[in-house]
C-alpha positions as CSV (number, residue, x, y, z in Angstrom):
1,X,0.0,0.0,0.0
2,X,2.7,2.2,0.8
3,X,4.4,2.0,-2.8
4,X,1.2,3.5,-4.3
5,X,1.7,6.3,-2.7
6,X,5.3,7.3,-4.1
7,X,3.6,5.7,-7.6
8,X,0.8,8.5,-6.7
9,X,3.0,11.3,-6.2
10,X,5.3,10.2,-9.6
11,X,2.7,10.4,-11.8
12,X,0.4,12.8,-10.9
13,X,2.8,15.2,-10.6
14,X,1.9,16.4,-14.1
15,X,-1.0,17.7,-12.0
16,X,1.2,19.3,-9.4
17,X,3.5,21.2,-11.7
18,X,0.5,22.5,-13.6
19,X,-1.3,23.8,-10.2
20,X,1.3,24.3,-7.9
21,X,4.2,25.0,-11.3
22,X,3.7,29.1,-10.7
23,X,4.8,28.7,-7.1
24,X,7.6,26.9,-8.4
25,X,8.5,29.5,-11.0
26,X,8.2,32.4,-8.5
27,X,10.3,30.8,-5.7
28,X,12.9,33.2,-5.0
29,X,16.4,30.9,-5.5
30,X,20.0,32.6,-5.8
31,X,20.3,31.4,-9.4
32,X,23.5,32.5,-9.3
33,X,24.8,30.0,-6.6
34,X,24.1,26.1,-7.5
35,X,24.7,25.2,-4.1
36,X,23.1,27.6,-2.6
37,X,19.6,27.1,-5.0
38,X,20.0,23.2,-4.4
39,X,19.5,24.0,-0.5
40,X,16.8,26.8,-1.2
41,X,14.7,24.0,-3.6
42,X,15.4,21.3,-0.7
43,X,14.3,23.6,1.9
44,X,10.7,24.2,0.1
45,X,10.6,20.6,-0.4
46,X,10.7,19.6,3.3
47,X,7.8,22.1,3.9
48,X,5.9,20.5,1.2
49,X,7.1,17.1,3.5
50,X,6.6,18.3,6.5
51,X,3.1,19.8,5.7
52,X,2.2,16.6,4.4
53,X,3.2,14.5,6.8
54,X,1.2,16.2,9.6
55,X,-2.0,15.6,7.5
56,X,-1.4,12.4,7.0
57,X,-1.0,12.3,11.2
58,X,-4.1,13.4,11.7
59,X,-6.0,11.5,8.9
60,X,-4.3,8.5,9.5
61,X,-5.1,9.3,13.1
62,X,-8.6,9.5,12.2
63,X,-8.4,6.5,10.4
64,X,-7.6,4.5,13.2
65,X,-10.4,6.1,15.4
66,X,-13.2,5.2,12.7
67,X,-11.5,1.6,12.0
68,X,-11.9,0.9,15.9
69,X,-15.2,2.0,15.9
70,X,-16.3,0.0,12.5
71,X,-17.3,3.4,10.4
72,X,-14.4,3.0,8.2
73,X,-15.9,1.2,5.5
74,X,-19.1,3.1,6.0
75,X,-17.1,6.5,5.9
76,X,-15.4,5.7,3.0
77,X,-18.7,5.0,1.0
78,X,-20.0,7.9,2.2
79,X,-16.9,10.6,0.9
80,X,-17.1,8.5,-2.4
81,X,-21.3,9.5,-2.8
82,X,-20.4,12.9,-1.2
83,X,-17.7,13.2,-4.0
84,X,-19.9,12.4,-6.4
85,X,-23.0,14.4,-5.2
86,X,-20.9,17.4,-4.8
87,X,-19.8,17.2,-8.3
88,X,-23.2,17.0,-9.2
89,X,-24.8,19.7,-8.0
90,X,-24.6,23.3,-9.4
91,X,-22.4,26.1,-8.1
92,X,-25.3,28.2,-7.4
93,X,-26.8,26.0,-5.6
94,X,-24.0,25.9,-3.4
95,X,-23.4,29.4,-3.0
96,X,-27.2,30.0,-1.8
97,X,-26.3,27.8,1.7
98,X,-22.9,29.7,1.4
99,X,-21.5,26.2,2.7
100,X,-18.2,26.7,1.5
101,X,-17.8,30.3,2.8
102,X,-15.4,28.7,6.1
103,X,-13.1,26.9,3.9
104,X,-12.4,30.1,1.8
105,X,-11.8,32.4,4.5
106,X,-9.0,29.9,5.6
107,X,-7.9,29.1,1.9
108,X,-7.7,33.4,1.8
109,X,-5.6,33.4,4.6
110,X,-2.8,30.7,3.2
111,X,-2.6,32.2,0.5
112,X,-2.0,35.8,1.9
113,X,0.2,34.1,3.7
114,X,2.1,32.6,0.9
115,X,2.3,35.9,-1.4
116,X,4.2,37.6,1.8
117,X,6.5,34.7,1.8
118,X,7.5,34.7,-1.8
119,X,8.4,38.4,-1.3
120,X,11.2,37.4,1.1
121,X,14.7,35.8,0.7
122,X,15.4,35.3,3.9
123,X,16.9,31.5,5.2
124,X,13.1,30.3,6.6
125,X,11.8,31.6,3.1
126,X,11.8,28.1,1.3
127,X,10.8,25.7,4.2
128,X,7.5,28.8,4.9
129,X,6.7,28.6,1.2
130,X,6.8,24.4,1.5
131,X,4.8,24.4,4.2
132,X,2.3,26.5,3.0
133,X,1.9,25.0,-0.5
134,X,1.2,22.0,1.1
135,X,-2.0,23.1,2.7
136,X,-3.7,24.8,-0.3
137,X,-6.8,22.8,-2.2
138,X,-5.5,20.4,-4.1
139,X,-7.7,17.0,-5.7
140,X,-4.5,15.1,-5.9
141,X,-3.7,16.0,-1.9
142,X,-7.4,15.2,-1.2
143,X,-7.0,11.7,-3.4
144,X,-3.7,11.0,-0.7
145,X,-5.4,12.0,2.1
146,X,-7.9,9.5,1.4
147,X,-5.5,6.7,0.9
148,X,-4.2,8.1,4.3
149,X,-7.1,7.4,6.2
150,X,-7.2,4.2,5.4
151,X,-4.0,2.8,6.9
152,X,-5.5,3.0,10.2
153,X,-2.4,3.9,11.9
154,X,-0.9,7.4,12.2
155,X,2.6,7.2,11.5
156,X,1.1,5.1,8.4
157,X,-0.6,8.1,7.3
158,X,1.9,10.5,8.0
159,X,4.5,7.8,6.3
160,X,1.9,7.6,3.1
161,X,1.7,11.5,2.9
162,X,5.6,11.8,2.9
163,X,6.2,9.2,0.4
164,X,3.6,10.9,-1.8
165,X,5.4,13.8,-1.1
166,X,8.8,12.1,-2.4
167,X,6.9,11.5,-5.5
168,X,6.4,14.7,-6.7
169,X,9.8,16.2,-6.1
170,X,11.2,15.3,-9.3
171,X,9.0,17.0,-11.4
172,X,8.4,20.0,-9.1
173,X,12.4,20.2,-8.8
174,X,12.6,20.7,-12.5
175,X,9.6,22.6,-12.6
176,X,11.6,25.0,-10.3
177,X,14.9,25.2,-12.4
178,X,12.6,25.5,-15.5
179,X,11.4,28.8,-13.8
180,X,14.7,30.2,-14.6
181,X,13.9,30.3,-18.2
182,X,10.1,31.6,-17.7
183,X,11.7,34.6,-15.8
184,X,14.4,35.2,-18.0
């Protein structure tokens, strides 16, 4: 179970260069200094990690909480009609109940957040913009999250998250040193 994680994050990281690719392309590397930039690009990575695996501590902690209480399987029928059903219905129907009004006020405040962080070059720069780029909507995050809660353990989710993690930092890596070119 834990391989289709990393498999996860490999190859839907198409989907994470395309969403989270501008981040990327905006982080604020010395790209005058290799070693220096290879730091800087590791640094956001292990926010990106770190973010993750603290999601995957809590689902996975969640997880286990529903598995002893035997709502797991029940739960996980229910998110996949709830997916489904949410798909489904309009957007204006939505916005009359103002439902997701919460979530966007929080959303809002990450990415405030994350604009004032990719104004600054100080040392806690990269690991800030990491971490914050790991908490913004994402379908592919959600998908992982999922898996997460299934492993009924905590340090398995938080394990699944970070290998998902590991996944996408190929293509996110280059995604970053292709910014050089988009800037230049």
């Amino acid at each position: 179970m834990l391989w289709s994680a990393f498999i996860l994050g490999l190859l839907g990281s198409l989907h994470c260069v395309g969403m989270c690719g501008p981040i990327a392309f905006m982080l604020p590397v010395d790209r005058t200094n290799s070693v220096r930039k290879i730091m800087q690009t590791m640094t956001y990575h292990l926010g990106r990690l770190l973010s993750y695996s603290l999601l995957g501590l809590f689902f996975g902690f969640v997880g286990k909480s529903l598995f002893i209480f035997g709502f797991q399987q029940q739960l996980s029928i229910f998110i996949g009609i709830l997916m489904i059903v949410l798909v489904l219905i309009p957007t204006q129907m939505t916005n009359t109940f103002k439902l997701s009004q919460p979530v966007y006020r929080i959303i809002s405040k990450v990415k405030s957040s994350l604009g004032k962080a990719l104004k600054k070059k100080t040392a806690d720069t990269f690991l800030t913009i990491g971490f914050l780029n790991g908490f913004l909507p994402c379908g592919l995050v959600y998908m992982a999250l999922f898996a997460s809660l299934t492993t009924g353990q905590a340090y398995l989710g938080s394990l699944y998250m970070v290998l998902f993690g590991l996944g996408t930092i190929p293509l996110m890596t280059s995604a970053i040193y292709l910014g050089k070119f988009l800037n230049t």
